[in-house]
Jmol script that loads the backbone (N, CA, C; Angstrom):
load data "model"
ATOM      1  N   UNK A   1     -26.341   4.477  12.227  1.00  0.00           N
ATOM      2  CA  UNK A   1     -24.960   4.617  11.846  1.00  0.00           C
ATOM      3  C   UNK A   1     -24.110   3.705  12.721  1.00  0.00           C
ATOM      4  N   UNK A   2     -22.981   2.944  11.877  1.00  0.00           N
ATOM      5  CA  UNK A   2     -22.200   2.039  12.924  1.00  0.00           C
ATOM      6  C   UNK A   2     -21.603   3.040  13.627  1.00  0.00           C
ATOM      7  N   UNK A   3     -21.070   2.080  14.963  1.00  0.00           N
ATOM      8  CA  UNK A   3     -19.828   3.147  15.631  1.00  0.00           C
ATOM      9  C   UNK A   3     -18.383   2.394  14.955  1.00  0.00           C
ATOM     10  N   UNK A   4     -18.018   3.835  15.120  1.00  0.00           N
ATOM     11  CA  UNK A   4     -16.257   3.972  14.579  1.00  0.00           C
ATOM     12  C   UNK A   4     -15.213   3.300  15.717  1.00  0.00           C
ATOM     13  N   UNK A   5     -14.717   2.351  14.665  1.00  0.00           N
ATOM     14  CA  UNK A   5     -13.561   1.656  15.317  1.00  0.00           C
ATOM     15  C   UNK A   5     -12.415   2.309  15.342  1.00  0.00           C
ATOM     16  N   UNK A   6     -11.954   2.276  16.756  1.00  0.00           N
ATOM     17  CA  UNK A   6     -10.703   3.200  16.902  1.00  0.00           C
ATOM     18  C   UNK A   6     -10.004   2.285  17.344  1.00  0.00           C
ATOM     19  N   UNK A   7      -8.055   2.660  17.039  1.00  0.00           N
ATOM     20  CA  UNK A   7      -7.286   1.824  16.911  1.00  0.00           C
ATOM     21  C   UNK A   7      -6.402   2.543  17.977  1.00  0.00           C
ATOM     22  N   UNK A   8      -6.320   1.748  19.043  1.00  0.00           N
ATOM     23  CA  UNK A   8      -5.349   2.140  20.421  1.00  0.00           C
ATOM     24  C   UNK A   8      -3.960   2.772  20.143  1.00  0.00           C
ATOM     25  N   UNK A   9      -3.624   2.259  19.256  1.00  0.00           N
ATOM     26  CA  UNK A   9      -2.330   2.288  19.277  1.00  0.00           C
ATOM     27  C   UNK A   9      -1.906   3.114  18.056  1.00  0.00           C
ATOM     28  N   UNK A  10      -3.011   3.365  16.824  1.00  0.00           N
ATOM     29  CA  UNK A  10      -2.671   4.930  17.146  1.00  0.00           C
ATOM     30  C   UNK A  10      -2.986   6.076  17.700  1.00  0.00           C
ATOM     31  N   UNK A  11      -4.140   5.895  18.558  1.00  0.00           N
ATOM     32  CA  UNK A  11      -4.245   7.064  19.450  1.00  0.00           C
ATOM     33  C   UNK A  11      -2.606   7.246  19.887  1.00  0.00           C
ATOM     34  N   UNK A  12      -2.331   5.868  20.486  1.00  0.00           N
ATOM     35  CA  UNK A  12      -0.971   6.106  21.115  1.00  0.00           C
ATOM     36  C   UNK A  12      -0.115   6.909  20.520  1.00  0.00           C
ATOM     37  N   UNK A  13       0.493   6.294  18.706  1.00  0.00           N
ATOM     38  CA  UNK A  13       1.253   6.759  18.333  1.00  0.00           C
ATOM     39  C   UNK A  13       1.410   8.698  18.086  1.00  0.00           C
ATOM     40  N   UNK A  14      -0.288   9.171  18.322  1.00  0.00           N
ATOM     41  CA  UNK A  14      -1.073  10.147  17.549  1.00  0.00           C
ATOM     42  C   UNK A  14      -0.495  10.998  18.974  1.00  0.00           C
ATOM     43  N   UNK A  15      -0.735  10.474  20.320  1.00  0.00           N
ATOM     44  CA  UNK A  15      -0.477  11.029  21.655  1.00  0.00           C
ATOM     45  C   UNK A  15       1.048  11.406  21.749  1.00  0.00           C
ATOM     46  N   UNK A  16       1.976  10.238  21.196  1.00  0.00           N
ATOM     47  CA  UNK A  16       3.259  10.947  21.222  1.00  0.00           C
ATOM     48  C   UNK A  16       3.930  11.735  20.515  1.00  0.00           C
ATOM     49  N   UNK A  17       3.252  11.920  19.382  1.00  0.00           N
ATOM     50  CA  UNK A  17       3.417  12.959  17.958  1.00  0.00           C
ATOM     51  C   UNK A  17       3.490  14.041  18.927  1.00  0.00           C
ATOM     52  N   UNK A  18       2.211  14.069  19.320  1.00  0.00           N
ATOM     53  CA  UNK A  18       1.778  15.313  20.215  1.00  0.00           C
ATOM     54  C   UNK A  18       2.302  15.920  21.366  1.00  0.00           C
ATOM     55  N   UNK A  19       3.087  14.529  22.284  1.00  0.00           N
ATOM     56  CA  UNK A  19       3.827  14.869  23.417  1.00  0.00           C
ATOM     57  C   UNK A  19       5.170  15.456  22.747  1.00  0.00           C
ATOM     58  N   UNK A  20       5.978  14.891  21.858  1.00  0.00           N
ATOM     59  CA  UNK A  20       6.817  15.501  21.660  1.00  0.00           C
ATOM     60  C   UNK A  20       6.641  17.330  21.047  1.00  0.00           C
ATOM     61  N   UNK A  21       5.579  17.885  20.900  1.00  0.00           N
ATOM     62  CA  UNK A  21       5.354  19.388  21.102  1.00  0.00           C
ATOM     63  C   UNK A  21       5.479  20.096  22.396  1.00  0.00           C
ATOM     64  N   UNK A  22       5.970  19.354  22.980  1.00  0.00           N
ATOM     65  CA  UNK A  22       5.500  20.317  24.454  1.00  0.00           C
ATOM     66  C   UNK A  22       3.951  20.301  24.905  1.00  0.00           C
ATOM     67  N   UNK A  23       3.386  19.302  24.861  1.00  0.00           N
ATOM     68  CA  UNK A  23       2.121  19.485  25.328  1.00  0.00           C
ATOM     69  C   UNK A  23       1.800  18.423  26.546  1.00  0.00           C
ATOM     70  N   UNK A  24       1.014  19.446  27.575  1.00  0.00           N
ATOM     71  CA  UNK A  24       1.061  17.854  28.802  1.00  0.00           C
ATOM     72  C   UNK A  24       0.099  16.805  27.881  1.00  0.00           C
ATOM     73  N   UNK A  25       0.466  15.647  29.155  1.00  0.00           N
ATOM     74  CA  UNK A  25      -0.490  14.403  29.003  1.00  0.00           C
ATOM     75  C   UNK A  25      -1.695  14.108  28.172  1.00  0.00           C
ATOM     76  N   UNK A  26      -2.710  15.058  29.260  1.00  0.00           N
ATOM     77  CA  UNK A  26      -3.839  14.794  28.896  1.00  0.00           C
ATOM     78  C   UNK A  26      -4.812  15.503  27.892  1.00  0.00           C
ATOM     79  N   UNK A  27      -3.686  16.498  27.618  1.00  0.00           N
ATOM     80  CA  UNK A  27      -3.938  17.180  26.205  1.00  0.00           C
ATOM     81  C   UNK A  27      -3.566  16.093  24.818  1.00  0.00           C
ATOM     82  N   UNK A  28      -2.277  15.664  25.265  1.00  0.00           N
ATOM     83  CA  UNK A  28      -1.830  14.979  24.213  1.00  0.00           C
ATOM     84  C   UNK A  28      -2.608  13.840  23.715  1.00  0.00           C
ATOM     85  N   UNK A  29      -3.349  13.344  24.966  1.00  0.00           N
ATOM     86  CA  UNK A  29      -4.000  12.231  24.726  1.00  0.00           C
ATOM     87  C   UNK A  29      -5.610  12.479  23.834  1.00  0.00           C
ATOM     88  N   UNK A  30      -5.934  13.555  24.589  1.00  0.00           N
ATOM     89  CA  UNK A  30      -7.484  14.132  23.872  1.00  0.00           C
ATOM     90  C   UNK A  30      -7.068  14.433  21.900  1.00  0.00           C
ATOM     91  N   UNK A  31      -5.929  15.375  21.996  1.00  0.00           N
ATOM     92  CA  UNK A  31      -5.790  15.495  20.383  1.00  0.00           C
ATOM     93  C   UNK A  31      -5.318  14.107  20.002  1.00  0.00           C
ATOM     94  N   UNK A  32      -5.374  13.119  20.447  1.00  0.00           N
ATOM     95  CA  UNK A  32      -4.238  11.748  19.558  1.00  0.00           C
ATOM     96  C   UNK A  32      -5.312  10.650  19.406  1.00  0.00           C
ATOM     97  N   UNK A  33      -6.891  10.897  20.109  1.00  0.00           N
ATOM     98  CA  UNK A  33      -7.850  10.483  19.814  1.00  0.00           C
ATOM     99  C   UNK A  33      -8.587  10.983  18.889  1.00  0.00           C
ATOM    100  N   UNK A  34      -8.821  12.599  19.127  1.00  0.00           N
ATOM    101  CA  UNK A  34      -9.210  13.899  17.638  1.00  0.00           C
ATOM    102  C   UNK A  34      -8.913  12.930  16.313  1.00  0.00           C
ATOM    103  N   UNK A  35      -7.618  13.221  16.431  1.00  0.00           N
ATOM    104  CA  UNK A  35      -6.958  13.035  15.040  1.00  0.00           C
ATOM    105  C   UNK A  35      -7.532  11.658  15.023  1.00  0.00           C
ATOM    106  N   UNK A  36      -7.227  10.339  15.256  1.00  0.00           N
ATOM    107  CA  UNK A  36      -7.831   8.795  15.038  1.00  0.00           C
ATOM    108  C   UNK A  36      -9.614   8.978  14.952  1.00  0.00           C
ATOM    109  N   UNK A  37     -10.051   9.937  15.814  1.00  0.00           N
ATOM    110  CA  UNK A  37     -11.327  10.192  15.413  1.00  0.00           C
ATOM    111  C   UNK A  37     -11.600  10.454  13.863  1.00  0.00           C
ATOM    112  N   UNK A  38     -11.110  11.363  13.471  1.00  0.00           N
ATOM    113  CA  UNK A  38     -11.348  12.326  12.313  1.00  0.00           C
ATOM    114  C   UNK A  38     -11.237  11.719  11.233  1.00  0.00           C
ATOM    115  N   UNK A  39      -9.744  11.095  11.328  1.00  0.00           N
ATOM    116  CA  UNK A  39      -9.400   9.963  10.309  1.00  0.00           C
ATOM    117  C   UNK A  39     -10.404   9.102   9.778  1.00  0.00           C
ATOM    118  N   UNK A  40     -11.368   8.093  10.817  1.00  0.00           N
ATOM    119  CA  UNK A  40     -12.138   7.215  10.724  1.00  0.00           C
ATOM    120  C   UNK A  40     -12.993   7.783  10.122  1.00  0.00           C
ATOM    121  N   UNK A  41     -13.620   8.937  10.636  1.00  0.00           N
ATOM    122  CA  UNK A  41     -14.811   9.314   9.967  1.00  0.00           C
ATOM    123  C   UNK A  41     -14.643   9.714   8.893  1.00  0.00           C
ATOM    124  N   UNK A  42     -13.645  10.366   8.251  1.00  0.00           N
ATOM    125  CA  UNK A  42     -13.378  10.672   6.834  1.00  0.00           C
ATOM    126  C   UNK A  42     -13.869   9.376   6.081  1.00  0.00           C
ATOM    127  N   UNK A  43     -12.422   8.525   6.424  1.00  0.00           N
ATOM    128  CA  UNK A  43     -12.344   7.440   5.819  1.00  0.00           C
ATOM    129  C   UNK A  43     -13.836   6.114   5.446  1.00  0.00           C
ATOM    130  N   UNK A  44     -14.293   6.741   6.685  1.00  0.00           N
ATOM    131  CA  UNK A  44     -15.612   5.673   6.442  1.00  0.00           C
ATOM    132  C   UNK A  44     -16.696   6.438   5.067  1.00  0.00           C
ATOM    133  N   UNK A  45     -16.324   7.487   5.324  1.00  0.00           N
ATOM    134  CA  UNK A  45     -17.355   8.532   3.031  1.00  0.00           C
ATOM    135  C   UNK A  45     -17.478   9.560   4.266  1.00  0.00           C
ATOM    136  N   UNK A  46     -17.601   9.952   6.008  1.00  0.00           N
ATOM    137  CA  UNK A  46     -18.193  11.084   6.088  1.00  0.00           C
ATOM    138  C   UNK A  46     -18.004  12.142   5.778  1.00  0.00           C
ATOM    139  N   UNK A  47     -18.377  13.349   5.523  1.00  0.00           N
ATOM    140  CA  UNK A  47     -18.208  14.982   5.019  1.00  0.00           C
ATOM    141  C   UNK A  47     -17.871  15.523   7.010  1.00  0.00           C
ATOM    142  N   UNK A  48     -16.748  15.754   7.440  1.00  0.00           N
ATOM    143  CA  UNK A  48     -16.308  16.417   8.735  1.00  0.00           C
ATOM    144  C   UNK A  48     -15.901  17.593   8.539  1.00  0.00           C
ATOM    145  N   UNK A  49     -16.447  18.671   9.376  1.00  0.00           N
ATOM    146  CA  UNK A  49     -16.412  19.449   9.903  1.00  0.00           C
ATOM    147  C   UNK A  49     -15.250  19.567  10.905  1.00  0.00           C
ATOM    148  N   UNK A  50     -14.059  20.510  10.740  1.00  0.00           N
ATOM    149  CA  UNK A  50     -13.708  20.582  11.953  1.00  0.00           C
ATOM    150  C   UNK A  50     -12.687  22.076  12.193  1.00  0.00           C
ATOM    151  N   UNK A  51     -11.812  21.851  12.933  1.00  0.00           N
ATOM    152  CA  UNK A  51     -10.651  22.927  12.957  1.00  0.00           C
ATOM    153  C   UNK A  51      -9.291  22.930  13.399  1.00  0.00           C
ATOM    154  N   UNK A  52      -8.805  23.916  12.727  1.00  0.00           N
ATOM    155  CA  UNK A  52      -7.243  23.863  13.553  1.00  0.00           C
ATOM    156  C   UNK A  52      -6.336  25.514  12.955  1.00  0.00           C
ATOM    157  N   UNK A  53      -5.496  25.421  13.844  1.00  0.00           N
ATOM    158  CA  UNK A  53      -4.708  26.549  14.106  1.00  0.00           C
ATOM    159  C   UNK A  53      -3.576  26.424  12.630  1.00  0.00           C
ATOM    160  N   UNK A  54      -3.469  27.409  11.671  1.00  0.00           N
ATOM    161  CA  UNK A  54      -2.760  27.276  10.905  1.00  0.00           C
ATOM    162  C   UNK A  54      -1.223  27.653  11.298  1.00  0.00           C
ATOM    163  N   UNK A  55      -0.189  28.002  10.527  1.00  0.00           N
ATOM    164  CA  UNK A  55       0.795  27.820  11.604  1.00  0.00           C
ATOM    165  C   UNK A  55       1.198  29.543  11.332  1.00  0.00           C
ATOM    166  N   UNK A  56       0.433  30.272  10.417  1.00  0.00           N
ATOM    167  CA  UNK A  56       0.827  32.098  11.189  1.00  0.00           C
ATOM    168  C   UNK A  56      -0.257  32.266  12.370  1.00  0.00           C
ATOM    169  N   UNK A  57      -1.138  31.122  13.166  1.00  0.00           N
ATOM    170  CA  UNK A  57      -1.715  31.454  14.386  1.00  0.00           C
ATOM    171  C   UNK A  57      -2.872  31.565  14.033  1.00  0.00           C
ATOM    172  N   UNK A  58      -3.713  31.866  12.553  1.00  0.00           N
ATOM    173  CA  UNK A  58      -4.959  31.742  11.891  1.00  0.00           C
ATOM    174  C   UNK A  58      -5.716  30.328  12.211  1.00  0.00           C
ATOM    175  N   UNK A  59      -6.757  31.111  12.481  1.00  0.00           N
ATOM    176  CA  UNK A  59      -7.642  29.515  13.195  1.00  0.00           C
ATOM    177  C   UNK A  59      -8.282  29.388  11.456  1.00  0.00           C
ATOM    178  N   UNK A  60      -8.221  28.221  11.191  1.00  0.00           N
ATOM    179  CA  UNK A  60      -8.903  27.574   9.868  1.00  0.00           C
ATOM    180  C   UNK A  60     -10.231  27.028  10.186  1.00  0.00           C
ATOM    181  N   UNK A  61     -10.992  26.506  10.026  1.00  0.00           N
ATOM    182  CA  UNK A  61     -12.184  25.681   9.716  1.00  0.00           C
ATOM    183  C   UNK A  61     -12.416  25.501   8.278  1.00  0.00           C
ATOM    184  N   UNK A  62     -12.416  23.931   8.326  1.00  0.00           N
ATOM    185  CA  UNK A  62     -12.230  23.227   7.251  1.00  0.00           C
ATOM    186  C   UNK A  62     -13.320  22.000   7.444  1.00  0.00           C
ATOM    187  N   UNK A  63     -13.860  21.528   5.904  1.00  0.00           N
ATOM    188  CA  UNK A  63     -14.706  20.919   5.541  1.00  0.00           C
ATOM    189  C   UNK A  63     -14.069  20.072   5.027  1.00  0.00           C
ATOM    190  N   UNK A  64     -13.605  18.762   5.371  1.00  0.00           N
ATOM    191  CA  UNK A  64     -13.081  17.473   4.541  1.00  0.00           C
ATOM    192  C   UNK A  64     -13.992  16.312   4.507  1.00  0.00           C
ATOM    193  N   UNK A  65     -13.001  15.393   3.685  1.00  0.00           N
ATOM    194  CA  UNK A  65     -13.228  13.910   3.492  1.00  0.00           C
ATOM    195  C   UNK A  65     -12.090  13.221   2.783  1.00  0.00           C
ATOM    196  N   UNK A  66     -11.983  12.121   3.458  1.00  0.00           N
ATOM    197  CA  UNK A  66     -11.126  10.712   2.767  1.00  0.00           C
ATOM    198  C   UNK A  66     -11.833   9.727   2.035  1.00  0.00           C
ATOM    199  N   UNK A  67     -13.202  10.166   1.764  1.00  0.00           N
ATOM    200  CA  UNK A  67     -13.539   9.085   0.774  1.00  0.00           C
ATOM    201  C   UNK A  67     -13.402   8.338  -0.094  1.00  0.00           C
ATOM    202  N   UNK A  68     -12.937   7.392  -0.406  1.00  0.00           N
ATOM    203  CA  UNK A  68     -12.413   6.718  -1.618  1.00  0.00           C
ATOM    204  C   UNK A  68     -12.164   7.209  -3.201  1.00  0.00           C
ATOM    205  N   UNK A  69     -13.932   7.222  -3.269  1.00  0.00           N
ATOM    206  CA  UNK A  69     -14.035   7.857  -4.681  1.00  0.00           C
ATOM    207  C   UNK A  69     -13.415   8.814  -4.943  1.00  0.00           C
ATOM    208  N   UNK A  70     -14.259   9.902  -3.804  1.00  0.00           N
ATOM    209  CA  UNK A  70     -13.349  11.331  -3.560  1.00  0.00           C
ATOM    210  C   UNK A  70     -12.083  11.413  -4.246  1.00  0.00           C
ATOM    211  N   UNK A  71     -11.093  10.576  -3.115  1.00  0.00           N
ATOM    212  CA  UNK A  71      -9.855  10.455  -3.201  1.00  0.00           C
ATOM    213  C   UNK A  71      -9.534   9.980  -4.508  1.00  0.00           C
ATOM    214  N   UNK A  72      -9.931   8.907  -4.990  1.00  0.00           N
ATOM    215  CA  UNK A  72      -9.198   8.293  -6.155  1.00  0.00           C
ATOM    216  C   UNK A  72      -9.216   9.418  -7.352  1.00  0.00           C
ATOM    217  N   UNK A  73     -10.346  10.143  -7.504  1.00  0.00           N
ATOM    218  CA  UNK A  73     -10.947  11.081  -8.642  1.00  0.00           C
ATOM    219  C   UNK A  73      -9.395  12.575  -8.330  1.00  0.00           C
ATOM    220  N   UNK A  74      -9.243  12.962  -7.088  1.00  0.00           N
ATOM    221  CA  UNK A  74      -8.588  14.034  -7.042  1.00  0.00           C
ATOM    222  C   UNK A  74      -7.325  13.440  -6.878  1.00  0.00           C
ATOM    223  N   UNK A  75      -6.540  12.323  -7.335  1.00  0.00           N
ATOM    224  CA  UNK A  75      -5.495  12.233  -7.138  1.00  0.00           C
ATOM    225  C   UNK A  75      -4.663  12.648  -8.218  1.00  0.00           C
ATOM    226  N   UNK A  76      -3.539  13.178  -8.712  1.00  0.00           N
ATOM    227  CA  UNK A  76      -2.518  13.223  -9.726  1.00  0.00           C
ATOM    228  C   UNK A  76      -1.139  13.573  -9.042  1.00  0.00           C
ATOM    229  N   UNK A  77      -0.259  13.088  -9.547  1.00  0.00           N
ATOM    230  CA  UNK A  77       1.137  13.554  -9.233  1.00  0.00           C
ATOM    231  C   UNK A  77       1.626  12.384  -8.414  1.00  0.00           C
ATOM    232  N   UNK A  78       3.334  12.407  -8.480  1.00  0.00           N
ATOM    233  CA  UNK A  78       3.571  11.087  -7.637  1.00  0.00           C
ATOM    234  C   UNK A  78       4.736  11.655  -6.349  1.00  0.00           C
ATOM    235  N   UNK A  79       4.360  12.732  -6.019  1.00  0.00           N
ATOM    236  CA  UNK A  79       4.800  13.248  -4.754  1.00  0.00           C
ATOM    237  C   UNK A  79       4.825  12.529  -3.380  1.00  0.00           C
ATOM    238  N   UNK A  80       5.772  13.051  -2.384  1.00  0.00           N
ATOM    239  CA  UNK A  80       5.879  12.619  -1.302  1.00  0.00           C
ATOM    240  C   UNK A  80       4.294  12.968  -0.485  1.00  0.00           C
ATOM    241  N   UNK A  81       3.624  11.995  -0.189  1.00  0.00           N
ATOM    242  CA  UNK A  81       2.468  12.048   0.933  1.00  0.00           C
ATOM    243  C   UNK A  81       2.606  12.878   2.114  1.00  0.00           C
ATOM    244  N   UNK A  82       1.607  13.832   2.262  1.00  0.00           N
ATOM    245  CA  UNK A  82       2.084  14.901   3.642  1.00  0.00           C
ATOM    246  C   UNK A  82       2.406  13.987   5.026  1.00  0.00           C
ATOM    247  N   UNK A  83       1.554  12.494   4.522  1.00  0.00           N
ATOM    248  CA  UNK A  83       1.707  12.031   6.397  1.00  0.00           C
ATOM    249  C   UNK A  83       3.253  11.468   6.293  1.00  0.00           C
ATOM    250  N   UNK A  84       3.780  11.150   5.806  1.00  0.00           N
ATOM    251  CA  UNK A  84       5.386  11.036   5.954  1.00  0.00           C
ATOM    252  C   UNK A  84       5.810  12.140   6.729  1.00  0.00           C
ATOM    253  N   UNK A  85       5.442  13.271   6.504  1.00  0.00           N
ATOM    254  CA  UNK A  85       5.955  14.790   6.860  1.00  0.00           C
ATOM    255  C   UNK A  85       5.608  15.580   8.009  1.00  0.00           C
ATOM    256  N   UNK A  86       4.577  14.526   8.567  1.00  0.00           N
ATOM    257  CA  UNK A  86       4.253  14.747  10.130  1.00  0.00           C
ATOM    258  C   UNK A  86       2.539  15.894   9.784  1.00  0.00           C
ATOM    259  N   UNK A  87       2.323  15.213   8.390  1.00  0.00           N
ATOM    260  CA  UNK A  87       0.995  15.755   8.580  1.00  0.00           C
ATOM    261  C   UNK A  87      -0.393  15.044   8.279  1.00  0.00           C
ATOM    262  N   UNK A  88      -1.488  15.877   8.742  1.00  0.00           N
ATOM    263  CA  UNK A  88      -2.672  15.136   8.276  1.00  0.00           C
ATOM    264  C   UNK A  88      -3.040  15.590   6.899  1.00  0.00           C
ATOM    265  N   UNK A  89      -3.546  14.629   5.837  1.00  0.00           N
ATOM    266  CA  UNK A  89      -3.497  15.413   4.743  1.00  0.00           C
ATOM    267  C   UNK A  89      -5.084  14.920   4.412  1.00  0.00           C
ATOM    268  N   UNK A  90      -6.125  16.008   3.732  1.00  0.00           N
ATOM    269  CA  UNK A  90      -7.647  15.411   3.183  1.00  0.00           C
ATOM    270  C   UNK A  90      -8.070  16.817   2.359  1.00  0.00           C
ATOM    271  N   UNK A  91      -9.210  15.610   1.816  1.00  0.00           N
ATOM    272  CA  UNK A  91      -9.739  16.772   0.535  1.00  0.00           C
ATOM    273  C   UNK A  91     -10.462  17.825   1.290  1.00  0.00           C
ATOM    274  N   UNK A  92     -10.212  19.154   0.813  1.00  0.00           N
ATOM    275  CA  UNK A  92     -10.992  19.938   1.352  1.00  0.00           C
ATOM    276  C   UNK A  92     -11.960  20.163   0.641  1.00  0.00           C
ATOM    277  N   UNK A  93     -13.547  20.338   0.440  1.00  0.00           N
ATOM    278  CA  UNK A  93     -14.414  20.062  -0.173  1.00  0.00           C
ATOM    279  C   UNK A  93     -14.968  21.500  -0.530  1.00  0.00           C
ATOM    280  N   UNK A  94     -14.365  22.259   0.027  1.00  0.00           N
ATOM    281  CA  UNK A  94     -14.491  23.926   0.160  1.00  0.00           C
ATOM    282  C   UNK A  94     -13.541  24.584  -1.443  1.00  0.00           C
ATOM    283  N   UNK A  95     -12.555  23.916  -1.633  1.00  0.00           N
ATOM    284  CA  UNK A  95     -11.649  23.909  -1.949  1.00  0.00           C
ATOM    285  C   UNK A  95     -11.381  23.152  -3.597  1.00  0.00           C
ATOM    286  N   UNK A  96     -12.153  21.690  -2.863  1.00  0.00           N
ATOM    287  CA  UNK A  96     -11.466  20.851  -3.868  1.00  0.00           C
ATOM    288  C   UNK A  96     -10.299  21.134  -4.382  1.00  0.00           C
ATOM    289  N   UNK A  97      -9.248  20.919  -3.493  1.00  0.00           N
ATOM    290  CA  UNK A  97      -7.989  20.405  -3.299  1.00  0.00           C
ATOM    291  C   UNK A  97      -7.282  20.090  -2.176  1.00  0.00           C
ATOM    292  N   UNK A  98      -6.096  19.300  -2.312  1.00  0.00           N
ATOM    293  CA  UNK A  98      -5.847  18.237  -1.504  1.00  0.00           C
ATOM    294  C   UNK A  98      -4.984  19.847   0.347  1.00  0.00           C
ATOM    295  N   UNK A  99      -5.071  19.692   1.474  1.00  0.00           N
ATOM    296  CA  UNK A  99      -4.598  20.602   2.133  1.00  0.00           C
ATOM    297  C   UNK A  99      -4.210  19.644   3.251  1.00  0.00           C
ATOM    298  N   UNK A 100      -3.334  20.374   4.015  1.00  0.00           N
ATOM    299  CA  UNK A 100      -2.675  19.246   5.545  1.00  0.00           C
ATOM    300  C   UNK A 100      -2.956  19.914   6.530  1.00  0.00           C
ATOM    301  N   UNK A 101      -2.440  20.001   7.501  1.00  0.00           N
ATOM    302  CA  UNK A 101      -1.576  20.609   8.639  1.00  0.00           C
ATOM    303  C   UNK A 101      -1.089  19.448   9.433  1.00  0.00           C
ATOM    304  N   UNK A 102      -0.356  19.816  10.458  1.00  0.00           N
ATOM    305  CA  UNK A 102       0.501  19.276  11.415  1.00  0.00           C
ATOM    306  C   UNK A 102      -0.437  19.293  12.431  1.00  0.00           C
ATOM    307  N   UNK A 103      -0.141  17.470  12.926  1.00  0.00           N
ATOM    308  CA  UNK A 103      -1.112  17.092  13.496  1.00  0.00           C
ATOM    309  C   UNK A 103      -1.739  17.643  15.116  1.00  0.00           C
ATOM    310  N   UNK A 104      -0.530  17.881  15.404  1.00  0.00           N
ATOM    311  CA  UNK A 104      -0.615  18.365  16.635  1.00  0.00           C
ATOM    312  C   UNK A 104      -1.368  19.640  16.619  1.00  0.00           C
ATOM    313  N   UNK A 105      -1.693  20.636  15.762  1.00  0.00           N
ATOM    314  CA  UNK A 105      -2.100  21.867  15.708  1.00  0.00           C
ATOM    315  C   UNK A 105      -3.737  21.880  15.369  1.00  0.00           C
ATOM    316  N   UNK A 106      -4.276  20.296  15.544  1.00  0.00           N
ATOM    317  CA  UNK A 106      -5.772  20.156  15.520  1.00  0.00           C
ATOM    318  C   UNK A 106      -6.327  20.720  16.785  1.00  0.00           C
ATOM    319  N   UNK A 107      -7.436  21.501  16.596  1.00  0.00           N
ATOM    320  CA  UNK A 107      -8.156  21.947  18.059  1.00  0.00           C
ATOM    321  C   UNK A 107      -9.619  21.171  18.180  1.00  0.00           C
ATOM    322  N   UNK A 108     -10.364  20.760  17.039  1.00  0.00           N
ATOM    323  CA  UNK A 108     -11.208  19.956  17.275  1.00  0.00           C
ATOM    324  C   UNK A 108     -12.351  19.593  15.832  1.00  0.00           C
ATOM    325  N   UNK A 109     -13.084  18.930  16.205  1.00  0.00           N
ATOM    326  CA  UNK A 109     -14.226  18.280  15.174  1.00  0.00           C
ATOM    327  C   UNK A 109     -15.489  19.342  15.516  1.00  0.00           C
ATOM    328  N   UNK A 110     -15.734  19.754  14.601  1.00  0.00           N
ATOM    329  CA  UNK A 110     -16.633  20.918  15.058  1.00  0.00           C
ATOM    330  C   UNK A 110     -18.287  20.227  15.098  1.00  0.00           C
ATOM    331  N   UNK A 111     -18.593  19.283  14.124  1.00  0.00           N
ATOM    332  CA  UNK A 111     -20.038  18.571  14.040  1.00  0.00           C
ATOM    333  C   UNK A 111     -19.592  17.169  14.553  1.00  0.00           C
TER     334      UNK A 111
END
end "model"
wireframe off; spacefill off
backbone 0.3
color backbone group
């Protein structure tokens, strides 16, 4: 398997999303890599495993992907995109349908 190219600068941008929550440094920095992690691997076809805190405090675990096909097949509607809205948005495969959250409220990649 190649390794995943990660892009500095949005970790960066991903770190200050995050700082502006109230979160120290080096938290901010670990989730602002998460998220650029997660992204990539979606995006490259993988099936990820991971989790996050929904926002009544419910821990989720969720099964996604950004795969192309994926994506192109479940798209309809010409709505505003969740990442405008300060979120991460992917297919949930559990689900099959499209789900977000706010980025900052990722706790981790579980596989």
């Amino acid at each position: 398997m190649k390794a995943i190219q990660i892009s500095s600068s949005n970790v960066a941008r991903n770190t200050v999303k995050c700082l502006n929550h109230s979160m120290d440094v080096p938290t901010s920095l670990g989730k602002g890599f998460m998220l650029e992690t997660l992204k990539r691997r979606m995006m490259r076809g993988e099936v990820v495993k991971f989790c996050y805190q929904k926002l009544n405090g419910e821990i989720r675990y969720a099964v996604g992907t950004l795969q192309s096909d994926t994506v192109e097949a479940n798209t309809t509607g010409t709505g505003i995109p969740k990442r405008f809205c300060g979120m991460f948005a992917y297919l949930d495969l559990q689900k099959m349908q499209w789900r977000g959250f706010k980025e900052e409220r990722l706790i981790g990649i579980v596989d």
